[in-house]
C-alpha positions as a Markdown table, in Angstrom:
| # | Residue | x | y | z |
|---|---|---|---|---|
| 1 | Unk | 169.6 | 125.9 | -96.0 |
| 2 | Unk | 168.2 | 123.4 | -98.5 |
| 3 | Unk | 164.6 | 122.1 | -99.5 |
| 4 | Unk | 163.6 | 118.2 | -98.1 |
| 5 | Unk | 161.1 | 116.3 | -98.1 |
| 6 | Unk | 160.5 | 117.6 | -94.4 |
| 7 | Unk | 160.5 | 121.2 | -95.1 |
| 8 | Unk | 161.0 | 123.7 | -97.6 |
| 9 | Unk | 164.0 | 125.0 | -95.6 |
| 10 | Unk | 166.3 | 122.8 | -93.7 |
| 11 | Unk | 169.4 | 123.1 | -92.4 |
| 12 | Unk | 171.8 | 121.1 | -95.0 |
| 13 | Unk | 173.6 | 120.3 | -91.9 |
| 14 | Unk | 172.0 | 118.2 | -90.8 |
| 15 | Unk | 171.0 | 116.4 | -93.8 |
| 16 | Unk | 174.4 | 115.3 | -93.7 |
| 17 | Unk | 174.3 | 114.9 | -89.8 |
| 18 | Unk | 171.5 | 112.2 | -90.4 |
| 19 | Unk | 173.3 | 110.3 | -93.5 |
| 20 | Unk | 176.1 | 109.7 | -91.3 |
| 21 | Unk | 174.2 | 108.6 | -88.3 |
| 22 | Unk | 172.3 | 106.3 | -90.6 |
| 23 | Unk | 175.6 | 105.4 | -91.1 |
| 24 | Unk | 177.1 | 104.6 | -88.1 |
| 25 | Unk | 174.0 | 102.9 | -86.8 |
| 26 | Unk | 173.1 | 100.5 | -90.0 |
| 27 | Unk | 169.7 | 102.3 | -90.2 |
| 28 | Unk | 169.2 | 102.1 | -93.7 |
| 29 | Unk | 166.0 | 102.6 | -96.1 |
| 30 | Unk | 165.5 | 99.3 | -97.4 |
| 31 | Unk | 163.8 | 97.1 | -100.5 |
| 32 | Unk | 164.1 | 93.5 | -100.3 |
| 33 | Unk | 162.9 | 91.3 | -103.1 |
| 34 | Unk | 159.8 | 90.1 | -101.0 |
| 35 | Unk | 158.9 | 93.7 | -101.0 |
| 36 | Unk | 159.1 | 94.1 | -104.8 |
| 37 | Unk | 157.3 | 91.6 | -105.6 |
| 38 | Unk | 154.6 | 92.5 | -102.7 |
| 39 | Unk | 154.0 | 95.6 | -104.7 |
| 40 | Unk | 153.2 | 93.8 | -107.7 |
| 41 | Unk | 151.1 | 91.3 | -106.4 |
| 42 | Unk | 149.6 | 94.3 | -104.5 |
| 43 | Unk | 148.4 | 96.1 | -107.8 |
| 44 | Unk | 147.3 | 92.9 | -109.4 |
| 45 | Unk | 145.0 | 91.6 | -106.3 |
| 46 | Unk | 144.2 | 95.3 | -105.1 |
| 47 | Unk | 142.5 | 96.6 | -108.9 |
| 48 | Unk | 140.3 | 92.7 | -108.7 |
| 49 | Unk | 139.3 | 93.2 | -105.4 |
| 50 | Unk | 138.4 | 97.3 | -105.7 |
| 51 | Unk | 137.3 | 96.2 | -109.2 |
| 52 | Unk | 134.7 | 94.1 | -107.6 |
| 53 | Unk | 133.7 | 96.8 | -104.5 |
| 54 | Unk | 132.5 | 99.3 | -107.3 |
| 55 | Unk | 131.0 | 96.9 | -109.8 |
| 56 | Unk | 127.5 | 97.3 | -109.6 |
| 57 | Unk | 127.4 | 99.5 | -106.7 |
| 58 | Unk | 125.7 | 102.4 | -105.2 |
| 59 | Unk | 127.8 | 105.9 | -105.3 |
| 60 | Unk | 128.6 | 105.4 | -101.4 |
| 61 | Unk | 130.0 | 102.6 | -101.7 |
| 62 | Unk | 132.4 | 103.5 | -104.9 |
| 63 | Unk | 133.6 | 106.6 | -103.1 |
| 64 | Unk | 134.4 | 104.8 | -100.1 |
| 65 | Unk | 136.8 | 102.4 | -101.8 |
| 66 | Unk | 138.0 | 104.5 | -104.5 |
| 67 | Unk | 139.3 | 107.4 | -101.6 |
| 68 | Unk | 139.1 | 104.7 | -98.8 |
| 69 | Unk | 141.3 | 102.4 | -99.9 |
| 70 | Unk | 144.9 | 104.9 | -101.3 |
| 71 | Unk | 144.1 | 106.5 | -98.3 |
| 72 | Unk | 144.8 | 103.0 | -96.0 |
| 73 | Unk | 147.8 | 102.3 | -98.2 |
| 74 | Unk | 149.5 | 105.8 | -97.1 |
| 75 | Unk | 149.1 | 105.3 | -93.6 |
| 76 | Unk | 150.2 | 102.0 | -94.1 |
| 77 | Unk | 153.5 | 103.3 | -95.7 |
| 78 | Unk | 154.0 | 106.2 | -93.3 |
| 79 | Unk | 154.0 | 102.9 | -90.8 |
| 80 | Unk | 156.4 | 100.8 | -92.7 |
| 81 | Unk | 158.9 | 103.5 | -92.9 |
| 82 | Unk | 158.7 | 104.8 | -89.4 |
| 83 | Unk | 159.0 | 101.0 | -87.5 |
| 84 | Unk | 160.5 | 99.0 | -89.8 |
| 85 | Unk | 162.4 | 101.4 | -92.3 |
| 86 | Unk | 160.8 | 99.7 | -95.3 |
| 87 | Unk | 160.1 | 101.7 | -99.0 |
| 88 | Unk | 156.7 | 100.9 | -100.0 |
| 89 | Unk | 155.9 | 102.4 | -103.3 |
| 90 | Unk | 152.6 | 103.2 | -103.5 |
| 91 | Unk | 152.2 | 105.0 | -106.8 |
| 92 | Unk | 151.9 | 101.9 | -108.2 |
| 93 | Unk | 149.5 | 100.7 | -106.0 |
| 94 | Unk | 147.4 | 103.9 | -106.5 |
| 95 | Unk | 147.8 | 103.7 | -110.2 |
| 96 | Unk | 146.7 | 100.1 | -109.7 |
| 97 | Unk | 143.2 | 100.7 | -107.6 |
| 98 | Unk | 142.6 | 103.9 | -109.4 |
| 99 | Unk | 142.5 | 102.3 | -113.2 |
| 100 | Unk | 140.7 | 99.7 | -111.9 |
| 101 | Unk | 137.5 | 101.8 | -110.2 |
| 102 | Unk | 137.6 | 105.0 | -112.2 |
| 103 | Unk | 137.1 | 103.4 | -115.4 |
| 104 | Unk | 134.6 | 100.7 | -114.3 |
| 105 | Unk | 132.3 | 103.5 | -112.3 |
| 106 | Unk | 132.5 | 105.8 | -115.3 |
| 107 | Unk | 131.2 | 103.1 | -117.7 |
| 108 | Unk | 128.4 | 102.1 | -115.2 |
| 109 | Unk | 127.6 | 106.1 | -114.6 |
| 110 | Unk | 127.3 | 105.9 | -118.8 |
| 111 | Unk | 125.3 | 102.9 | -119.0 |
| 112 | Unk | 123.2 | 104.0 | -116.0 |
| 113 | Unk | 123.1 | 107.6 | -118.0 |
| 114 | Unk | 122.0 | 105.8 | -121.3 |
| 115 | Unk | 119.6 | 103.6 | -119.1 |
| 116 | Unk | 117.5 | 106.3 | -117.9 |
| 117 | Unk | 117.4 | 108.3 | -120.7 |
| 118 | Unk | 115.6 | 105.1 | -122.7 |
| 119 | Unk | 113.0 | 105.1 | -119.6 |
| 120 | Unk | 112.4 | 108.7 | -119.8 |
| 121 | Unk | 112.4 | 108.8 | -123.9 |
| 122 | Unk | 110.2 | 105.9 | -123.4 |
| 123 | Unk | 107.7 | 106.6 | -121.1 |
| 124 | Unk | 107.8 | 110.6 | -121.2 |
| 125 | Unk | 104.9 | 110.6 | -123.2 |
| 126 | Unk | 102.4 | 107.9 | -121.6 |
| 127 | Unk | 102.9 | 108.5 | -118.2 |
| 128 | Unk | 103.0 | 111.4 | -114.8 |
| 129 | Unk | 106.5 | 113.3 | -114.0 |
| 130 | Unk | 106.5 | 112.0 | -110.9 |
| 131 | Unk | 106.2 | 108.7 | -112.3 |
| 132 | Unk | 109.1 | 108.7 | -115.2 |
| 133 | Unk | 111.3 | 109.7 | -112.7 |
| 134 | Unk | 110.6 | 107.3 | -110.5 |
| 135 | Unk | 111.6 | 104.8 | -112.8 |
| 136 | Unk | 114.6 | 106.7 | -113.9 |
| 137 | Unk | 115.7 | 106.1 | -110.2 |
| 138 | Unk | 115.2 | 103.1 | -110.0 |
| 139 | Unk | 114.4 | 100.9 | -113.4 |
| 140 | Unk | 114.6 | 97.9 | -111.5 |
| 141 | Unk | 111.0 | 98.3 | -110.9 |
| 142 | Unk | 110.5 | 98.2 | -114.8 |
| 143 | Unk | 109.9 | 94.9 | -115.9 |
| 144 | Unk | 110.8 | 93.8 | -119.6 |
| 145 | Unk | 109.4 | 91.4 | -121.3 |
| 146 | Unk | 105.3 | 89.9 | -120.7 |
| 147 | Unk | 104.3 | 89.7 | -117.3 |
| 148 | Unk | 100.6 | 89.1 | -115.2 |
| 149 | Unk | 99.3 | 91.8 | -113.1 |
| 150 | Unk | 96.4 | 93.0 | -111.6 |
| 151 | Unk | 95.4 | 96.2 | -113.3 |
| 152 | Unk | 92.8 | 98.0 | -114.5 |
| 153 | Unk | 91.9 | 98.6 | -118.2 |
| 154 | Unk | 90.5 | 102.0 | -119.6 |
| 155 | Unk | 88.8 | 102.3 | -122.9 |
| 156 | Unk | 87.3 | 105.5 | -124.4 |
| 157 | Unk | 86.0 | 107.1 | -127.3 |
| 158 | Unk | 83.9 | 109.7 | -129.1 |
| 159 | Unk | 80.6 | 108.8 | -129.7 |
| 160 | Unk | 79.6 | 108.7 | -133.4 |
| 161 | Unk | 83.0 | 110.6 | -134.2 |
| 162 | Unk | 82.4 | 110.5 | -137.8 |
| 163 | Unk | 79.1 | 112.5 | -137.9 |
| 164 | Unk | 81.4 | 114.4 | -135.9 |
| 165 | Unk | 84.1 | 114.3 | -137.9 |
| 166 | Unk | 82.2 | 115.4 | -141.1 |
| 167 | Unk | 81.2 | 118.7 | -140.1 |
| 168 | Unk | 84.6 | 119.7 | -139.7 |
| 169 | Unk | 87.7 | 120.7 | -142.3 |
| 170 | Unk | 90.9 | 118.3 | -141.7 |
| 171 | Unk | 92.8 | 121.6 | -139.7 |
| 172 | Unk | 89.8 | 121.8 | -137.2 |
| 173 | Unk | 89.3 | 118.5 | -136.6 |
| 174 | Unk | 93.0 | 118.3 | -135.6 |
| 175 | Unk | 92.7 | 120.9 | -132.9 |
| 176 | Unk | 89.7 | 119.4 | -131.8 |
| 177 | Unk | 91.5 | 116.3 | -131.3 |
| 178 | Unk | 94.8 | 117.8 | -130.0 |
| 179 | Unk | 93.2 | 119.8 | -127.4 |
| 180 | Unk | 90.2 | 116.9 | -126.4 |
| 181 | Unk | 93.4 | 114.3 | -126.0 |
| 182 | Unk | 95.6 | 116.6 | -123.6 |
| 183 | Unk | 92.7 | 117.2 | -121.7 |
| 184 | Unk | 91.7 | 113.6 | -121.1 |
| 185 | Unk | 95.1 | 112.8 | -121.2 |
| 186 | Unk | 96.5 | 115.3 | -118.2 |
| 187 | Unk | 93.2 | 113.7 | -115.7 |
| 188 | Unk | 94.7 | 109.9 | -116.8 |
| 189 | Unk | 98.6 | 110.9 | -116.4 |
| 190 | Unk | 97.5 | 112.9 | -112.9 |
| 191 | Unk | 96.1 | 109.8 | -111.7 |
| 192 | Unk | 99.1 | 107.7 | -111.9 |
| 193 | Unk | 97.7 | 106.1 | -115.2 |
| 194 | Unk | 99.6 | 104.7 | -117.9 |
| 195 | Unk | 98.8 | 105.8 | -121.2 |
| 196 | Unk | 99.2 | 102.9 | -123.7 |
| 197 | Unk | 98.4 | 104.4 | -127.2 |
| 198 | Unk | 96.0 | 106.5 | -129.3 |
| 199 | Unk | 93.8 | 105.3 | -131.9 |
| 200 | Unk | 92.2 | 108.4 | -133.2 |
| 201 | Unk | 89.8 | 109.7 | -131.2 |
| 202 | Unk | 90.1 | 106.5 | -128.8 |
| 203 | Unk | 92.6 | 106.7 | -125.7 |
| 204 | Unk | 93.6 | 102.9 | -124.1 |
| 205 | Unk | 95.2 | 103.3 | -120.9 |
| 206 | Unk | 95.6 | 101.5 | -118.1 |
| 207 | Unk | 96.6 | 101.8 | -113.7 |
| 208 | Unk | 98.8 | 99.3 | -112.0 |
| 209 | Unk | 102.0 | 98.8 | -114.0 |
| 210 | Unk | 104.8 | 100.0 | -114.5 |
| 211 | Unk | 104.5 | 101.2 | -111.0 |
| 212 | Unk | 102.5 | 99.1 | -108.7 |
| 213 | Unk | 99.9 | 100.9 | -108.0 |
| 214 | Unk | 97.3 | 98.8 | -105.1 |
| 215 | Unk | 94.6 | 101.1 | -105.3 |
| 216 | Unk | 94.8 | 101.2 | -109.5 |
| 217 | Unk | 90.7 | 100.2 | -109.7 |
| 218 | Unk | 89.9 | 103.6 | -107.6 |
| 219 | Unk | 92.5 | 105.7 | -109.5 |
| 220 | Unk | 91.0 | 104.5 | -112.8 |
| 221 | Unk | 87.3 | 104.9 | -111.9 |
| 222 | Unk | 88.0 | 108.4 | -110.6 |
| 223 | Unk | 89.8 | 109.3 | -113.9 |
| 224 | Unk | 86.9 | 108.2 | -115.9 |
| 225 | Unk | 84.8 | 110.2 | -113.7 |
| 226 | Unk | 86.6 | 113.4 | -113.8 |
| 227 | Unk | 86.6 | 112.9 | -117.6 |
| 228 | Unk | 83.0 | 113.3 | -117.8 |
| 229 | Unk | 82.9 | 116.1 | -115.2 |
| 230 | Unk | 85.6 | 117.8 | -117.5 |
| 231 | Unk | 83.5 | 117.4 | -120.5 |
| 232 | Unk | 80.7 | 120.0 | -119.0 |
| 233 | Unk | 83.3 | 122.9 | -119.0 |
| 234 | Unk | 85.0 | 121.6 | -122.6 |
| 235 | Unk | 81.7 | 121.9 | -124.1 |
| 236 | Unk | 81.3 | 125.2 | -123.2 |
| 237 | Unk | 84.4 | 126.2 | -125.0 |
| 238 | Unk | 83.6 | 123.6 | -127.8 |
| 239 | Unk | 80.5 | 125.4 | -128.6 |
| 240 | Unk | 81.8 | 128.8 | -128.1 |
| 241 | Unk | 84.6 | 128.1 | -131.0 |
| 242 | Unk | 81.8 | 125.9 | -133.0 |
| 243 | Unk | 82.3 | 122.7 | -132.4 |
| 244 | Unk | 79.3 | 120.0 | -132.0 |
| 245 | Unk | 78.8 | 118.7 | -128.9 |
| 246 | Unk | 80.4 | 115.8 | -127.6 |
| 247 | Unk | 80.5 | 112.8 | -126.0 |
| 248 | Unk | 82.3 | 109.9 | -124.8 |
| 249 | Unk | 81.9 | 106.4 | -123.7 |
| 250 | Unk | 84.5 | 104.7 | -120.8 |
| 251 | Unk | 84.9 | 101.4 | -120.2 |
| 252 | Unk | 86.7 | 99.7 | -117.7 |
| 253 | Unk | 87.5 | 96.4 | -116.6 |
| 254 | Unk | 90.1 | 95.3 | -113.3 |
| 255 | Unk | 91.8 | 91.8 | -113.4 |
| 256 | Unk | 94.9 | 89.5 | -114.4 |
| 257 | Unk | 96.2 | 91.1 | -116.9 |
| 258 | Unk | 99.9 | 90.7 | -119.4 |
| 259 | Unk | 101.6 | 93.7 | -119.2 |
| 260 | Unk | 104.8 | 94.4 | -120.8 |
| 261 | Unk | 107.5 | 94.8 | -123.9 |
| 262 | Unk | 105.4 | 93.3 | -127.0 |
| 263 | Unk | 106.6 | 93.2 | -130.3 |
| 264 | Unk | 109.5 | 92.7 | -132.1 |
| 265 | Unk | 113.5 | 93.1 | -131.3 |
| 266 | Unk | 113.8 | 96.3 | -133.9 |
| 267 | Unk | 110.0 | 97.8 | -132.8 |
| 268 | Unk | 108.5 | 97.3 | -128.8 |
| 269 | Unk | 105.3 | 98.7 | -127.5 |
| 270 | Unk | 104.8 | 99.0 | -123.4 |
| 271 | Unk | 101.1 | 97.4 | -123.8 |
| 272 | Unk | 98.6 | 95.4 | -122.4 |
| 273 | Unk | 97.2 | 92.3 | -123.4 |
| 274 | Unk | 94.1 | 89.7 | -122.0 |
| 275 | Unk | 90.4 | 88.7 | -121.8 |
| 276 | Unk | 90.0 | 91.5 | -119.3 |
| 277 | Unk | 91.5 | 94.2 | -121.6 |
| 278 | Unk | 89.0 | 92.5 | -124.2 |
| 279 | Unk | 86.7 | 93.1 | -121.7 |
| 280 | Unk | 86.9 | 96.4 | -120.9 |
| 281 | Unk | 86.8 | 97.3 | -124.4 |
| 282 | Unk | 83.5 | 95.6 | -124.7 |
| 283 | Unk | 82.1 | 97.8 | -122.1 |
| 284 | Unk | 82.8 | 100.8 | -124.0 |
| 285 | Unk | 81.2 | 100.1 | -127.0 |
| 286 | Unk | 77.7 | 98.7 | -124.6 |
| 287 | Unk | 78.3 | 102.4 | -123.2 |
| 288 | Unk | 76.3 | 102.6 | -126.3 |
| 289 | Unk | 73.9 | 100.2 | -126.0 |
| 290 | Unk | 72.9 | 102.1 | -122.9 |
| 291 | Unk | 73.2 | 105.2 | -123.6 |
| 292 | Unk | 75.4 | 105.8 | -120.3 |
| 293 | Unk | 78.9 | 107.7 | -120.3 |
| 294 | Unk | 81.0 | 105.2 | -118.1 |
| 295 | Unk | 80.6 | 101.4 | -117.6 |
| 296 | Unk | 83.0 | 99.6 | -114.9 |
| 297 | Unk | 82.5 | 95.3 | -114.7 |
| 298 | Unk | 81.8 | 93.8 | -111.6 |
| 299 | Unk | 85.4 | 92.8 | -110.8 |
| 300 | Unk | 86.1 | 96.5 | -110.6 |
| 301 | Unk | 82.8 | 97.4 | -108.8 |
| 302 | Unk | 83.6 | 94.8 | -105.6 |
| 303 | Unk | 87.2 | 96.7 | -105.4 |
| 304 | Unk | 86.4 | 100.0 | -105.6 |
| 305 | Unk | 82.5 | 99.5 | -103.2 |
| 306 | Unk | 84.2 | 100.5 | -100.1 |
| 307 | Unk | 85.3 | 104.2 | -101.7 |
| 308 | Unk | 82.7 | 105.0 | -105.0 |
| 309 | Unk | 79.0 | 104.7 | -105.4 |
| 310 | Unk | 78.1 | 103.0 | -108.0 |
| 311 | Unk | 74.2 | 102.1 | -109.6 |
| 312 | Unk | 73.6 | 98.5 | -111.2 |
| 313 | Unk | 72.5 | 98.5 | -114.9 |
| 314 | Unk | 72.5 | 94.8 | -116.0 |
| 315 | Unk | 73.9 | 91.6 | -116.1 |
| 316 | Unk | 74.9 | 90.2 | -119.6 |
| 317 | Unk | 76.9 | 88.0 | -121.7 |
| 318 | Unk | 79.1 | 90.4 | -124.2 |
| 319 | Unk | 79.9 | 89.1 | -127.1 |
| 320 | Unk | 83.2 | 87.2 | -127.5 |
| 321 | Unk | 83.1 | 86.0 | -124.0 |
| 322 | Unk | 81.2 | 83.2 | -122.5 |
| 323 | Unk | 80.8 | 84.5 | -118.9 |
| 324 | Unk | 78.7 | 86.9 | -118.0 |
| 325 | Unk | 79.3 | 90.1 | -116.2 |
| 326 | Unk | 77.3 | 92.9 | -114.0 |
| 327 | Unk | 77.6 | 96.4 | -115.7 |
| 328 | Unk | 78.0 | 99.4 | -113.3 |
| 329 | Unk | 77.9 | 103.2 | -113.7 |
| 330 | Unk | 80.3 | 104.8 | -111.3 |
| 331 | Unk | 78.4 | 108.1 | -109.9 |
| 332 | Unk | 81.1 | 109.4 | -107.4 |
| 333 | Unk | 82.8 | 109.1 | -104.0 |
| 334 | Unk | 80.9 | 107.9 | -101.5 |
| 335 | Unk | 80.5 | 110.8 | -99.6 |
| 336 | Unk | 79.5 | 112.9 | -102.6 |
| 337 | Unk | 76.6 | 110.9 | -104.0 |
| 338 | Unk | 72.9 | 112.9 | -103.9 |
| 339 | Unk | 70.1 | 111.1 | -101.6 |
| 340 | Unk | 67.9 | 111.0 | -105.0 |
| 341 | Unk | 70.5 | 109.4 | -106.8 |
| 342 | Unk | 70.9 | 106.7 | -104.0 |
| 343 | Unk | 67.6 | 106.2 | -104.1 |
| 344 | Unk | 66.8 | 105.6 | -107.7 |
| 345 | Unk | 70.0 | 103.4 | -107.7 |
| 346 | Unk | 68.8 | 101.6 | -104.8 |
| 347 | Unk | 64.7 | 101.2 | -107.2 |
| 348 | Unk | 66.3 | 100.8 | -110.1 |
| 349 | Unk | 68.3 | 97.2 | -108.4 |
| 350 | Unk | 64.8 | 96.4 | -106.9 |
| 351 | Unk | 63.1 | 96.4 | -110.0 |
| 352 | Unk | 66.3 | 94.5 | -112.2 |
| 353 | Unk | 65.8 | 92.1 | -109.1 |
| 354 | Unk | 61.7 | 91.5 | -109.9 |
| 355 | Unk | 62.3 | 91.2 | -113.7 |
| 356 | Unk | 65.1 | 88.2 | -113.6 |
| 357 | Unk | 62.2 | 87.0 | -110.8 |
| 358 | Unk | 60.0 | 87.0 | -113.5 |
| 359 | Unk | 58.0 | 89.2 | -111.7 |
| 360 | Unk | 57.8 | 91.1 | -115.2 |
| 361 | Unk | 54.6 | 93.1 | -114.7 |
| 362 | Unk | 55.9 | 94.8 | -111.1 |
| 363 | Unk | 59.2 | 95.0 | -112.5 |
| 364 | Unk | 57.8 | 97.1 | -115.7 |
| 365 | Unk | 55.5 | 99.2 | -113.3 |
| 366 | Unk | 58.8 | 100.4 | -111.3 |
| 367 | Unk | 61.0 | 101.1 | -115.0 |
| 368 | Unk | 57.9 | 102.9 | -115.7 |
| 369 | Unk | 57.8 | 105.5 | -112.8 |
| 370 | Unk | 61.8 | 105.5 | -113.2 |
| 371 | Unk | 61.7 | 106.2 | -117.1 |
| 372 | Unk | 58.7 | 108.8 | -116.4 |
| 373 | Unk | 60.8 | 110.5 | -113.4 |
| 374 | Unk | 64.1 | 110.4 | -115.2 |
| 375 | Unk | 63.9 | 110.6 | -118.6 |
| 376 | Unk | 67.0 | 111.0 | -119.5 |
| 377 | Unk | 67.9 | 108.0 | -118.2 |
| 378 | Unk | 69.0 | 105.6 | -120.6 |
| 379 | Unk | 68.6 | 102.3 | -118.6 |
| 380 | Unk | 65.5 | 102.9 | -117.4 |
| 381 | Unk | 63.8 | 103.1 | -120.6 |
| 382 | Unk | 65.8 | 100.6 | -122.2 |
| 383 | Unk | 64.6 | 97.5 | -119.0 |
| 384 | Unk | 61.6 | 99.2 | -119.4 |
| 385 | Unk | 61.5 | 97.9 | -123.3 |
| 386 | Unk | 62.7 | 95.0 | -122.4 |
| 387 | Unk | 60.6 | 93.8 | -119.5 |
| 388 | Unk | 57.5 | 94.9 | -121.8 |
| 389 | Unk | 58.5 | 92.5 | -124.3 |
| 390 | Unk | 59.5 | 89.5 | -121.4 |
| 391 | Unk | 55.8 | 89.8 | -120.8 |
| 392 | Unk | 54.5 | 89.2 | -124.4 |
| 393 | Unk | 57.1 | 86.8 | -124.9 |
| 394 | Unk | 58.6 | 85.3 | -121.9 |
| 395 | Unk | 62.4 | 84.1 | -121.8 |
| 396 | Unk | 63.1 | 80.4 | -121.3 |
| 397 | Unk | 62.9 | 78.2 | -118.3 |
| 398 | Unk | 66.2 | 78.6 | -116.3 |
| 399 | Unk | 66.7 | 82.0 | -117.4 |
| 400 | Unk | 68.1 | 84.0 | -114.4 |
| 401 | Unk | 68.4 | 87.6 | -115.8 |
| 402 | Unk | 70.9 | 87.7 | -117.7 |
| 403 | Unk | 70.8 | 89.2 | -120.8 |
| 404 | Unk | 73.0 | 88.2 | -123.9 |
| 405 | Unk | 74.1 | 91.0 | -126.1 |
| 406 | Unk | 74.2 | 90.1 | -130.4 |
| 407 | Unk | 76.4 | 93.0 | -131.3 |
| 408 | Unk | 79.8 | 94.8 | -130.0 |
């Protein structure tokens, strides 16, 4: 008994039984030339074409040709021999597909590696889980370089931060700031926002990119919202742990905006650029001006009407822009709004609708009752000023309302 290539034990016998039949019937194991040079031709054109079938794509179909194709050349080997008596070699063949896929899908799994790992690094900081893997899966959907989209800008800040500042030592006004910027932050990132940087006490963000996001104007509004609703329970604590009280002012503006890469090659910031990130910037800082917590423009008002409730304040001319715009306070979903704040929304647009009339004395008469019912309320008083002067000295002929502001 000896070993073949059949079986582990085989009857020598008739090993030699089979060489002389071979021999008797000129049934040899051959090798022409044509076959020689087949093989070499073979692992030249086979390693550029299954070069090709794994460069630059997905896992399936990398596995399919790196096990798919050795696996045809067996079979087609096995036939070879059996019909036609014919020696194909197809270590070299293997050798030739395998050094041409396995290295090629090793570097792309490295660069695809290093690839996500700059998204995450990236983007780990400024935007959801949910959202930095998504682009980790696919960063096709990350555009580099400047590019117009429609988002929506958010601008906020501390109101009169350094009065606030000043009552506290350096170590205290850091954990004030670390735990008031998580908290804001966490409501922006859970929206699907994009947090673009920190300036201080100020947070710019913005909805809409990297991800498209089509309902980034409702997203955005909501997240200012829930800031201020937030703000109730953190003041609590605040005041608990003796902090002042605070406050903040949001501002937020929806339109064409650049979005992407700015900078230089050695430093990059994902950031946003525009007259409508100008804009919404603006809007913060007339937050002020009317001593409201959140202002949205008009452009995000008109996308946003058919899901929040919103109550006109004014329309002005901010400085640095030459159009004017209609200010809005977001007050809530639809659904959730009060029947007394619907109403005073609803006398408060009657009223801003009799003064740029020039119906100044009804107008002030309505303010009046407003300002005397709600007296918190800083637009009511502040019409209610300005209507009062309108009727000692009336605005010029052609003037239709709007009201240009002289300071940021």
């Amino acid at each position: 008994y000896r070993p073949s290539p059949y079986d582990s034990v085989f009857p020598g016998v008739e090993g030699h039984a089979a060489a002389i039949a071979n021999m008797l019937n000129s049934e040899y194991i051959d090798r022409p030339l044509w076959l020689k040079a087949s093989e070499l031709l073979g692992v030249l054109v086979l390693g550029l074409i299954c070069g090709r079938l794994v460069s630059g794509r997905g896992p399936v179909v990398q596995s399919l040709t790196i096990l798919g194709v050795p696996t045809f050349l067996v079979f087609l080997a096995i036939w070879l021999f059996s019909f036609y008596g014919l020696w194909l070699k197809v270590v070299y063949l293997f050798l030739g597909v395998l050094m041409a896929t396995v290295p090629t899908t090793l570097l792309e799994y490295v660069i695809e590696a290093r690839k996500r790992a700059f998204i995450h690094d990236a983007f780990a900081h400024y935007l959801a889980p949910n959202v930095v893997n998504d682009l980790a899966n696919h960063p096709e959907l990350l555009h580099l370089g400047g590019e117009e989209r429609e988002l929506t800008a958010f601008f906020s800040d501390i109101a009169d931060f350094s009065i606030f500042a000043e009552k506290l030592t350096p170590a205290e006004l850091v954990r004030f700031l670390n735990k008031y910027l998580s908290a804001m932050s966490d409501i922006i990132l859970a929206r699907g926002g994009t947090i673009d940087k920190y300036e201080g006490d100020a947070i710019i963000a913005f909805f809409g990119a990297p991800l498209d996001m089509p309902d980034h104007a409702f997203q955005c509004t909501m997240a200012a919202i829930e800031q201020q609703q937030a703000l109730i329970g953190l003041r609590k604590q605040w005041a608990e742990e003796g902090f002042p009280e605070v406050n903040i002012r949001i501002g937020l503006n929806s339109g064409p905006i650049v979005v992407g890469n700015m900078g230089t090659v050695e430093r990059m910031d994902y950031t946003i650029m525009g007259d409508h990130v100008n804009l919404a910037s603006r809007l913060e800082g007339v937050c002020k001006q009317y001593r409201v917590p959140v202002l949205i423009s008009g452009g995000t008002f008109d996308i946003v009407k058919d899901k929040i409730a919103a109550r006109f304040v004014d329309r002005v001319q901010v400085v640095g822009r030459s159009t004017q715009v209609d200010l809005y306070v977001p007050l809530g979903e639809l659904d959730e709004v009060s029947e007394e704040q619907a109403n005073m929304a609803a006398a408060y647009r009657q009223a801003w609708e009799k003064m740029s009339r020039r119906d100044f004395s009804e107008a002030a008469e309505v303010f009046g009752k407003l300002h005397a019912d709600f007296p918190e309320d800083g637009p009511s008083g502040i019409l209610l000023a300005r209507t009062q002067v309108y009727m000692q000295s009336p605005p010029p002929d052609g003037w239709d309302g709007v009201y240009t502001m002289d300071r940021k």
